[in-house]
N, C-alpha and C positions, 0 to 999 in steps of 0.2 A: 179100500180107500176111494175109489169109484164110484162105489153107492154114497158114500158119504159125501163126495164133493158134487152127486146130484141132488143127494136132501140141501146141502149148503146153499145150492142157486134154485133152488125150488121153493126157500124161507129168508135168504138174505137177502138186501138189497142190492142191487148190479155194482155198485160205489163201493161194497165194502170188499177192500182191495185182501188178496192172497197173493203170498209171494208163489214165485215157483210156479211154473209149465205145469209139474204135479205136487199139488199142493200139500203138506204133510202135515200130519196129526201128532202134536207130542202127547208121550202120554206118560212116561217118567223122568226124571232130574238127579244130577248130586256133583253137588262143587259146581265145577263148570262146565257140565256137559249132559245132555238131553237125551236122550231117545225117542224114537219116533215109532210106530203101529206098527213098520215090517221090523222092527227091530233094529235099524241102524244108528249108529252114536254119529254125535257130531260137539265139537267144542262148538260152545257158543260166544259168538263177538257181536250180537246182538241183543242182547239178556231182555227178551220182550218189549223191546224199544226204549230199553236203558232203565227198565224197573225191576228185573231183577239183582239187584244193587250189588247181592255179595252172595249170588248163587243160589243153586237150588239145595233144600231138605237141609237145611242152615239147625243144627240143632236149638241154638238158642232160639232162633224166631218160633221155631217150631213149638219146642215146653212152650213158650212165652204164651203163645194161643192157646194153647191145650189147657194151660191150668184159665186162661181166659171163659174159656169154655165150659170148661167144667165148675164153675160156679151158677152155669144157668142160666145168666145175662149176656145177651150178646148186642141187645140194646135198651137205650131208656131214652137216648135222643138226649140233645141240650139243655132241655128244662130241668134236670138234676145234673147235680156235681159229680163228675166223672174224674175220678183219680188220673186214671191216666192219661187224659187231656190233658189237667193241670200241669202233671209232670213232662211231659214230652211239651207242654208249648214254652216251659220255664226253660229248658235244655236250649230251644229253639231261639229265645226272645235273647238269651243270654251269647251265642254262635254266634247272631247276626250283626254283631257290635251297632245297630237302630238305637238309639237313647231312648230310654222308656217304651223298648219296643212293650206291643201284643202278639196276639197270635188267633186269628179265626182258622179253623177245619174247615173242610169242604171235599168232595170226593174227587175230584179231576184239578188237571193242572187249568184247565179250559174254566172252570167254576171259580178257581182262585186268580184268576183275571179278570175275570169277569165284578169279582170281588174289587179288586184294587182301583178297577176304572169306575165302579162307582164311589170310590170312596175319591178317589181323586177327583172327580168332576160334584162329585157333591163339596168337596172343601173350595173349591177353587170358583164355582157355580159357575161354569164352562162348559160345551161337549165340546170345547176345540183339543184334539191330542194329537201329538206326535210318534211315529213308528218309524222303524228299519224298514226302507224297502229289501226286500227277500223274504219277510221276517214270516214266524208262523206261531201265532199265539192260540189258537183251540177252533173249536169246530161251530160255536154256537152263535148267535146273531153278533153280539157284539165285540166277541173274541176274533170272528173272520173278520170286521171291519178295521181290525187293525194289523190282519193279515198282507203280508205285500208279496203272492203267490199264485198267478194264476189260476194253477191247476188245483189249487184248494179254495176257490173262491165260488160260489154259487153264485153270485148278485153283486151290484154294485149298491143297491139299500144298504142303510148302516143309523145305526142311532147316536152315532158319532162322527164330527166333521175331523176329518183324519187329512194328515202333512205328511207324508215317507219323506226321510231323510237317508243320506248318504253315510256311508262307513264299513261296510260288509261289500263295496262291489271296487274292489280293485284292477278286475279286469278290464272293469271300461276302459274306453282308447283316454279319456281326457285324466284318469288316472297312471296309467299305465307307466311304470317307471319311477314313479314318486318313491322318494324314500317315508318313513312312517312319521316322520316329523312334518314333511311339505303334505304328506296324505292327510293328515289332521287337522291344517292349518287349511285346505280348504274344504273340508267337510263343515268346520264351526265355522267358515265364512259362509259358507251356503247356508248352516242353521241362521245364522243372522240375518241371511237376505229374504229367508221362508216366513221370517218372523217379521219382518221389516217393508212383507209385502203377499205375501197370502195369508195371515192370522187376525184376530183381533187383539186386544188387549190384554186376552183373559185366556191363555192356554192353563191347557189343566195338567198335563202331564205329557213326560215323552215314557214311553213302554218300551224295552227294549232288551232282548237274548243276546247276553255275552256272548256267546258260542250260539249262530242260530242253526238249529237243530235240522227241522228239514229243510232248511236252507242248502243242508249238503255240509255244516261246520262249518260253514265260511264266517267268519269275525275280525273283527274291527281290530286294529293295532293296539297292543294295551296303550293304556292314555287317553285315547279319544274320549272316552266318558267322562273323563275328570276335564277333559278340556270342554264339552260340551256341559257338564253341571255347574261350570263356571258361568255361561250363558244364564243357562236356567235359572240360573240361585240369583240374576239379576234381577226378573223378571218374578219370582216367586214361584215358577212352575217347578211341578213335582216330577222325581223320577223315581219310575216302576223297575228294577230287575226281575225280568224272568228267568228264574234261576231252576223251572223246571226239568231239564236236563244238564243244566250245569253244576248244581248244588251239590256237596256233603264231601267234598273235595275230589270231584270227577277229572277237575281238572290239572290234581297234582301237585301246582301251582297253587294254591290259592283254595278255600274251602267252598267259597261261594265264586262261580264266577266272575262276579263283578270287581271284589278284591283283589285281581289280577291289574284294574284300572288304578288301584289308588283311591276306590271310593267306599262311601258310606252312604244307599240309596235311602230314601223316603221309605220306601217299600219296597218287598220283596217276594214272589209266587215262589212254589216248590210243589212237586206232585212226585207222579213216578218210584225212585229207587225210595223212596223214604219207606214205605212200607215193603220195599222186598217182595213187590206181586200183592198186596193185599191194598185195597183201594185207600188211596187219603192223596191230598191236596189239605194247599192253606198259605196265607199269607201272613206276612210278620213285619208288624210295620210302626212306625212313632203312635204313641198312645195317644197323641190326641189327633191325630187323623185316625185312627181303629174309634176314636167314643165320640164322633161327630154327626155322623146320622142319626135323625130324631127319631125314626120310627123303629117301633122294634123286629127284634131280627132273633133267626135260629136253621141252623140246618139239624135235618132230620137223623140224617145217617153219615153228616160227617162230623168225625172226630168217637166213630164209634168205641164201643170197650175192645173190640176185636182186632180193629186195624191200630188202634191206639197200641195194646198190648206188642203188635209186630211191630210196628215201626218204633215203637222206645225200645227194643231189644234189638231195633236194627240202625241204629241211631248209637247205642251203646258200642256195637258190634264194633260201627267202622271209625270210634273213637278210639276203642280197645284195642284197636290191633294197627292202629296207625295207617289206614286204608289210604288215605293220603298220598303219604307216602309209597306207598306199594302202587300206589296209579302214575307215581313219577316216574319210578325205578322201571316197571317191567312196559309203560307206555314210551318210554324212550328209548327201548330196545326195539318195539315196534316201527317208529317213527321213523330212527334213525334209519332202520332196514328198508323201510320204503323209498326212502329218501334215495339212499345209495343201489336200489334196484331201480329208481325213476333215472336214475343218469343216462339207462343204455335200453331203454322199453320208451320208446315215442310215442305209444300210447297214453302216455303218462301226462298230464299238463302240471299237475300240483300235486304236491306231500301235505295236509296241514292237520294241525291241532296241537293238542294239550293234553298231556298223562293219558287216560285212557277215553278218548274221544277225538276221533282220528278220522282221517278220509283221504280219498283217492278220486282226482278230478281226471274223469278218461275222455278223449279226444282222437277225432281220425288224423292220423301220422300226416295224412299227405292235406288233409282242408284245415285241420287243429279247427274243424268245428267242431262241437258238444258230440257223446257219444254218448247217448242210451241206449242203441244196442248191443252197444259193447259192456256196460255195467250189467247189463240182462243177463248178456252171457255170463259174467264173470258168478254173477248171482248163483245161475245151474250148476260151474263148473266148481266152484268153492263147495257148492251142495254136495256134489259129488265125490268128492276128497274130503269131505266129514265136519265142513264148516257153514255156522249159519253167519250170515252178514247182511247188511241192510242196503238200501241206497235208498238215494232225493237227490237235492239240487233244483236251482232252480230249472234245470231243463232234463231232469232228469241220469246225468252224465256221471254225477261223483254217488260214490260207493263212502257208506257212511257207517261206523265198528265203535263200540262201547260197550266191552266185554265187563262180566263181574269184576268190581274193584278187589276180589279176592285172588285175581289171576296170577299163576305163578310164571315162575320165569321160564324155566321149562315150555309150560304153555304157550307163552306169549313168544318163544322161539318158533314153539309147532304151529299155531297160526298163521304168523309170519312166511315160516318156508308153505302153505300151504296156498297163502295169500300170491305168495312170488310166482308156484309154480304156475296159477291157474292164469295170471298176470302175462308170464312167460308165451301159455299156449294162447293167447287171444293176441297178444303182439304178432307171433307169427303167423297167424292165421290174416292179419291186418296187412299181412308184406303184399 
């Protein structure tokens, strides 16, 4: 493994982050748990950054490509009619309850935002938008401008005149205490003072993750959306969900994260667990904001025959088996246990999330400032007792888990106790 993490940093670039002190090589899967090069299993509560949707060696996704495959096409690109496009964006257009939605492919979640803020700033003929600050929409020029992240930002260049708004940052002092009704009533006073006095006339859109992702999972009280697209819908500005890690009922709650608000956005991104590890992104959105750019358009290799074929067999999958639901039932065995393990580990600052998309805000006991070397640890010591798990945040403190939507209860038990104990030795180590 040694030689390989010297070819790694001898051809990667320094930015491209590995978890882990020593970094590990998966090299087989099944259900929900991994193996790695020396051979050791580990349940996984980070399914490749929430795209492996419903586990690994999933037999249906698996035929689904094979006979994909085995017809000998594995591309033809958008200039011919691709069945399975067709079908899976008809599943998709029909999910998002959009009126007259469409549906463009595209490979990354990063591309289908990038998708939406043109289409939004072309209907609107604006570059003025509004974002979450915290917020982390993709990696590419006009995706980080509407990033509200330090450590993910390279520049302050942007091809967009960008406003962060309030709603994800409850810990601020001037929040601090609010109940979620007085927290929303001055978050949309502040949308109206941004508008009423840094914007022009002409916003094109606000962008915004129900659940923001490397945020750390921090999110807005449900309601706020509905309270803030009452703003917007005064005004004619559009609103974007990025529904890339919140989508296909992650959050239990609700199929789309933003359904959790009470609303029904203009548009909507999705990437990640949709194809189950096989690449797609795409956005779904009213039909006549998707047929209003004049010039013509085509992506090469998204909405291919291959990633099509998995993600409509994995799109069936977690229709079929009521995945949903199952992110309710075995996510709030989770929650609830953190919860009731944060009462007596002061390590602990916060419990939060929704079905299976969860986190854990860590804090030194005696400053309850941010603690990312304690999430560092927790990161090795959870390695160590056979779990993988992620972390972000804005300051890198909270530890961030969205395990296969196929997790059993069982599972989400052994987790759990696995999650407590590693929680357990870093609290005491903290005394």
């Amino acid at each position: 493994m040694s030689d390989l993490l010297a070819r790694h940093r001898a051809v990667m670039p320094n930015w491209l982050a590995l978890n882990y002190s020593e970094p590990i090589e998966i090299v087989s899967g099944k259900g929900n748990r991994v193996v790695d090069a020396s051979g050791k299993s580990y349940l996984d509560f980070f399914a490749g950054i929430l795209t492996n949707m419903i586990g690994y060696d999933v037999a249906e996704v698996r035929e689904a490509v094979e006979r994909q495959i085995a017809t000998g096409v594995v591309h033809t690109s958008t200039v011919y009619l691709l069945r399975g496009q067709v079908e899976l964006a008809e599943k998709i257009a029909r999910l998002s309850g959009i009126k007259d939605a469409k549906v463009f492919f595209t490979n990354s979640g990063t591309e289908a935002n990038e998708t939406a803020l043109l289409l939004a700033t072309y209907a609107r003929k604006s570059d003025e938008v509004l974002a979450m600050r915290q917020s982390y929409h993709g990696r590419s020029f006009g995706a980080v401008s509407v990033t509200s992240n330090r450590s993910w930002k390279n520049n302050s260049l942007s091809p967009l005149n960008v406003h962060f708004l309030h709603g994800a940052d409850r810990h601020l002092v001037q929040f601090r205490g609010l109940s979620d009704a007085d927290y929303i009533a001055a978050c949309v006073d502040d949308l109206r003072h941004v508008l009423a006095t840094s914007v022009s006339n002409g916003v094109a859109a606000l962008i915004a993750e129900p659940i923001q992702g490397v945020g750390g999972f921090t999110m807005a009280p449900d309601g706020l959306f509905a309270a803030y697209k009452e703003v917007l819908d005064e005004e004619g500005i559009l609103f974007i969900s990025d529904e890339v890690q919140t989508g296909w009922g992650r959050t239990g709650s609700a199929f789309f994260g933003i359904q959790n608000h009470g609303v029904t956005p203009d548009m909507m991104t999705f990437a990640k667990g949709l194809g189950n590890g096989f690449a797609v992104g795409g956005i779904v959105a009213r039909g006549d904001l998707m047929d209003q750019p004049h010039a013509i358009g085509l992506s090469t290799f998204g909405g291919n025959p291959v990633s099509m074929a998995a993600a409509n067999a994995t799109l069936d999958y977690v229709l079929d088996h009521d995945l949903q639901a199952n992110a309710a039932r075995t996510g709030e065995i989770i929650i609830s246990g953190l919860r009731e393990a944060a009462a007596r580990l002061p390590i602990i600052s916060e419990v939060r999330g929704k079905g299976l998309m969860f986190a854990i805000e860590l804090v030194d006991p005696a400053t309850k400032a941010p603690a990312p070397a304690m999430a560092a640890r927790f990161m090795e010591e959870t390695k160590k007792l056979g779990l993988l798990a992620g972390k972000g945040g804005l300051h890198g403190s909270a530890l961030r888990m969205a395990p296969p939507l196929t997790l059993t209860e069982d599972e989400a038990r052994e987790g759990l106790g696995i999650m407590i104990t590693a929680l357990e030795t870093i609290n005491d180590e903290a005394r």
